[in-house]
C-alpha positions, 0 to 999 in steps of 0.5 A, a space after each residue: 039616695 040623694 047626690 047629696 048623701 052619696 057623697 056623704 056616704 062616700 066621705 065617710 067610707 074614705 074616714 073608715 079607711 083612716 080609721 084602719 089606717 091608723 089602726 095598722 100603723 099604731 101595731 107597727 109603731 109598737 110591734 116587737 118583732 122587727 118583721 113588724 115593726 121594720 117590714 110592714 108584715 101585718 094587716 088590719 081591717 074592720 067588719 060588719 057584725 056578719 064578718 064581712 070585710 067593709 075596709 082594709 088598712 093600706 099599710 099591709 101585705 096581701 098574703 094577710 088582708 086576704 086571709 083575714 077576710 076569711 078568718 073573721 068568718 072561723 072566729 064567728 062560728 066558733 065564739 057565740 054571740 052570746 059569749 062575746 062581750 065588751 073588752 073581749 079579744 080574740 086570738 089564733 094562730 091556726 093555719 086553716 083557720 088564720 092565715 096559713 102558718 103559725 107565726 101569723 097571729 091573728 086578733 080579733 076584737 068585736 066593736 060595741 056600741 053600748 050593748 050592740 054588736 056593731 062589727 069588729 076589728 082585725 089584725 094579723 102579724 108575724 112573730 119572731 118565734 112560735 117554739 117547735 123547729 123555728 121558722 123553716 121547711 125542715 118539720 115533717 107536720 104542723 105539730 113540729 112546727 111550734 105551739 098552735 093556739 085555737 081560736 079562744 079568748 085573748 082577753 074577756 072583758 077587759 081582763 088578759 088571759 094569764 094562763 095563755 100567756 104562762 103557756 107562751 112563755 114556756 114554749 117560745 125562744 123569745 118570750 117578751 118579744 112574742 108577748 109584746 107583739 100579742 099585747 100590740 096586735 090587741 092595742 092595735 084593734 082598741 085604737 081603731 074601735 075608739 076612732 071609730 066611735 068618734 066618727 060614728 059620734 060625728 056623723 050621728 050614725 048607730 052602726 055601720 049597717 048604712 054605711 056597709 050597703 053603700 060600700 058593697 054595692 057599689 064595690 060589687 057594680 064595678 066589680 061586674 062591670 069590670 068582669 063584663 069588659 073582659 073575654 069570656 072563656 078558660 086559659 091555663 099556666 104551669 110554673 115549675 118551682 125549686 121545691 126542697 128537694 125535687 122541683 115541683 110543678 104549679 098549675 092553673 086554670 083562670 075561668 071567666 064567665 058572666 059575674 065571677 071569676 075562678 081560678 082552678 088549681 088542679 094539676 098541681 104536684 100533690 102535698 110535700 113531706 117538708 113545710 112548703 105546703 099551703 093551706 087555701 086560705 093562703 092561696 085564695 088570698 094570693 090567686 085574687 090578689 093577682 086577679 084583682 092587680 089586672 081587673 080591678 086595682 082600683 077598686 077597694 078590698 072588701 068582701 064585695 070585691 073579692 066575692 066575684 074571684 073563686 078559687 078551687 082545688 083538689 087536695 094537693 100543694 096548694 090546698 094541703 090538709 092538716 096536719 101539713 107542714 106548712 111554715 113556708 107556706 109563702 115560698 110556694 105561695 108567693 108564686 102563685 100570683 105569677 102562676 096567675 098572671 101567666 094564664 091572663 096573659 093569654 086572655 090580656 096579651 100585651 098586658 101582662 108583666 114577666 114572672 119575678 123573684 115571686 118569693 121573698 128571700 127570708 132568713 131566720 138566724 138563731 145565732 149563739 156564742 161559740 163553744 167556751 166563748 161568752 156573749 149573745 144568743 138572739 133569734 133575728 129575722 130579714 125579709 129580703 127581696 129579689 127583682 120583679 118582672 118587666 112590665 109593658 112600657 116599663 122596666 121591673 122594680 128592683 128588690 122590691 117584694 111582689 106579691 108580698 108587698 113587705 118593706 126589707 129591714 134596715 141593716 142597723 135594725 137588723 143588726 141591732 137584733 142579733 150578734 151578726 155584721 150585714 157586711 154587703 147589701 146591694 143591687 146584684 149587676 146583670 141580675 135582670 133579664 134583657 128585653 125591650 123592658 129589662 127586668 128588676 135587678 135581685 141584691 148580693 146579701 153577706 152575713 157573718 157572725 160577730 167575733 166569738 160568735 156563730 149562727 144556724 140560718 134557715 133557708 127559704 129560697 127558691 128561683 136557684 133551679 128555676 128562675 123567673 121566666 121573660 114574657 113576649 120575647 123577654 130573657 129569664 131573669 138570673 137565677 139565685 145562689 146560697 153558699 159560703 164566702 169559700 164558695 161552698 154551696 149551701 141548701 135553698 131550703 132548710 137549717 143549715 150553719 155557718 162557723 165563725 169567721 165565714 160568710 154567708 153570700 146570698 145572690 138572689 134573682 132578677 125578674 124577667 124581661 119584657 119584650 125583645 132585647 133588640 127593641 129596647 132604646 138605646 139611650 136605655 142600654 147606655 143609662 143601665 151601664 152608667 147606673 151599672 145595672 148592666 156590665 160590660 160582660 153581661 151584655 
């Protein structure tokens, strides 16, 4: 290939990226759910007709591109190519099949250009409600957990399927926002087919087959090469996190050899009885992603790059069998990037950075008026965010979600959704572990219900018994607490209530910090206590 046409090539894989750019930020302009629409927790992505990822939007979560990638995969196999036409859609919410628990709908839509199959659109995003117990750990199996759609056709040629949407109407709580969203996820998946048209129709090409070689060859020769700089052998990290009811133990075990590496997830507790299970899919997408933060970050998400990371388990927490529980699959499985990054700190010493809040701190609220009281019933989700670790040379990220990657919503949004009052929302002092480079600091959350009001929370926490561990000499990060403003102690996990006229206080944790305290500047120490990061007491 001529230099010329490299850069050609490489041109218009930059446009490609655009095109599912704008394909993610045109489902989180029109998404319902504020999960959606405020936090950013979606994903989008474009295939080659074999289902091979070729572009990822960089709007997005990992947690979702990474599972997608695979999905496509289950939507091949079970619709065949003779029954797939233009205007189809196709949908699933299935945890083995999709990304891990039923409130993430996956679409996908196949891209023709004329009569010829030349690829497909993806997308994936968390609605507010999929009927069954509600977002939480509480179902003792899947079947409790909401409605599980199939893989199946959303739409045929153009034309929506009238009886799914019948059937969804009668099994979820909010049945226009759940709609909506279904509606904008297929939106989303035209308006990347339509822009991909147009550029195919700019540079004159027929398909994507050109344009894919290009793409995973050479992602594929910097994946090896990148493989080939780095030690050869196996390291092995455990973790242990709250659980629900007992603590449970994450093991890992990273191999790196010629071409490939694998994580290997035996030693893990085996499957829970409550819904903090994780199906494989999930884990693999959280396993390479953590690999590929160290080894390749630079390299673009495809099918390529995430063919050189393995991931293999036994049956057990981390590769749960249906039918699990599994709807707070991401409290067990935002670990696992920390999980990882512990193991490669033994191969990178130096490199790597301290343990975070890993897990967002989500909360569902499904708030009512109080008994004899008129006024709202409303279901409202918030992503909230803990600290990240330290990292070397620099101080952790405060309320910042890693691995998830996901925005918190705005307070005003969020009360906008529901009849409750956000009355505190900020950084949480002394919360960061004390080190060279100290840890992000976790928040201090206070909700109520408005007057006349009251609310059931599901609760999906964890770092309370277990905080996030300091690296190279580095103090653990604070740990989280749940409770009510008179100071009762409430649950990590699992649907709990809060009458009207009380509070609900969340402290959630703060990264570990890197490195020994004793190294860290002074000028540093002075600017933490003006920020009041760091209080006289805390010290």
């Amino acid at each position: 290939m001529s230099q010329i046409e490299e850069i050609r090539m490489q041109v218009m894989w930059n446009r490609l990226i655009s095109v599912v750019e704008e394909q993610a930020l045109t489902l989180l302009r029109t998404a319902f759910s504020t999960s959606v629409r405020e936090a950013g927790d979606l994903s989008a992505g474009i295939f080659d007709p074999a289902g091979r990822m070729l572009a990822q939007a960089v709007t997005g979560t990992p947690g979702h591109v990474n599972t997608m990638a695979e999905a496509v995969l289950h939507f091949i196999a079970e619709i065949p190519r003779g029954e797939m036409y233009p205007g189809d859609t196709y949908v699933t919410n299935d945890p083995w099949k999709g990304t891990g628990h039923l409130h993430d709908i996956t679409m996908v839509t196949p891209a023709f250009r004329g009569d010829i199959l030349i690829g497909f659109f993806a997308c994936t995003a968390h609605v507010v409600d999929v009927g069954g117990r509600g977002f939480g750990a509480d179902g003792k199996s899947v079947y409790e957990e909401g409605i599980q759609i199939p893989i199946m056709k959303f739409a045929e040629r153009g034309t929506v399927n009238a009886d799914l949407l019948r059937i969804l109407r009668a099994n979820v709580r909010e049945p226009d926002q759940v709609i909506g969203d279904f509606f904008s996820l297929a939106g989303c998946n035209d308006v990347g087919q339509k822009r991909l048209m147009e550029m195919l129709d700019e540079v004159k090409l027929a398909d994507l087959q050109t344009l894919g070689e290009f793409i995973f060859t050479r992602t594929h020769a910097a994946m090896m090469e990148r493989i080939a700089a780095l030690p050869k052998g196996r390291w092995s990290n455990d973790m242990l996190t709250d659980g629900y009811d007992e603590p449970i133990r994450l093991a890992a075990e990273v191999s790196i050899g010629d071409d490939v590496i694998n994580v290997d997830f035996t030693g893990s507790d085996a499957m829970s009885r409550w819904g903090i299970n994780v199906p494989l899919i999930y884990t693999k997408a959280y396993a390479c992603y953590a690999i590929k933060c160290v080894v390749a970050p630079d390299i673009p998400n495809n099918s390529a790059s995430l063919a050189a990371l393995t991931v293999s388990a036994p049956e057990n927490i981390l590769n749960a069998s249906r039918p699990a529980p599994v709807s707070l699959r991401h409290v067990i499985g935002h670990m696992v990037p920390d999980l990882v990054l512990g193991a490669l700190a033994k191969v990178l010493p130096g490199k790597i950075q301290a343990e975070g809040a890993g897990a967002l701190w989500n909360i569902h609220i499904s708030a009512r008026p109080q008994a004899g009281k008129t006024g709202r019933r409303a279901e409202v989700l918030m992503f909230n965010s803990g600290g990240m670790g330290a990292r070397p040379g620099l101080d952790g990220l405060s309320s910042t979600a890693f691995p998830s990657g996901v925005h918190t919503m705005p307070v005003e949004a969020t009360e906008h959704t529901g009849p409750i009052v956000i009355w505190r929302k900020e950084l949480r002092p002394d919360s960061g572990g004390a080190g060279k480079y100290r840890g992000g600091l976790g928040q201090v959350i206070e909700i109520a219900p408005r007057d006349n009001h009251e609310f059931e929370f599901s609760a999906m926490f964890d770092r309370i018994a277990s905080p996030p561990r300091g690296r190279d000499g580095g103090e653990d990060g604070a740990p989280g607490s749940v409770a009510l403003d008179d100071g009762t102690r409430l649950k990590a996990k699992g649907w709990q209530f809060v009458p009207g006229g009380k509070r609900l206080v969340l402290n959630l944790p703060g990264g570990g910090g890197f490195g020994d305290p004793g190294e860290r500047p002074d000028e540093a120490s002075v600017e933490d206590r003006v920020k009041g990061y760091v209080t006289e007491a805390g010290q």
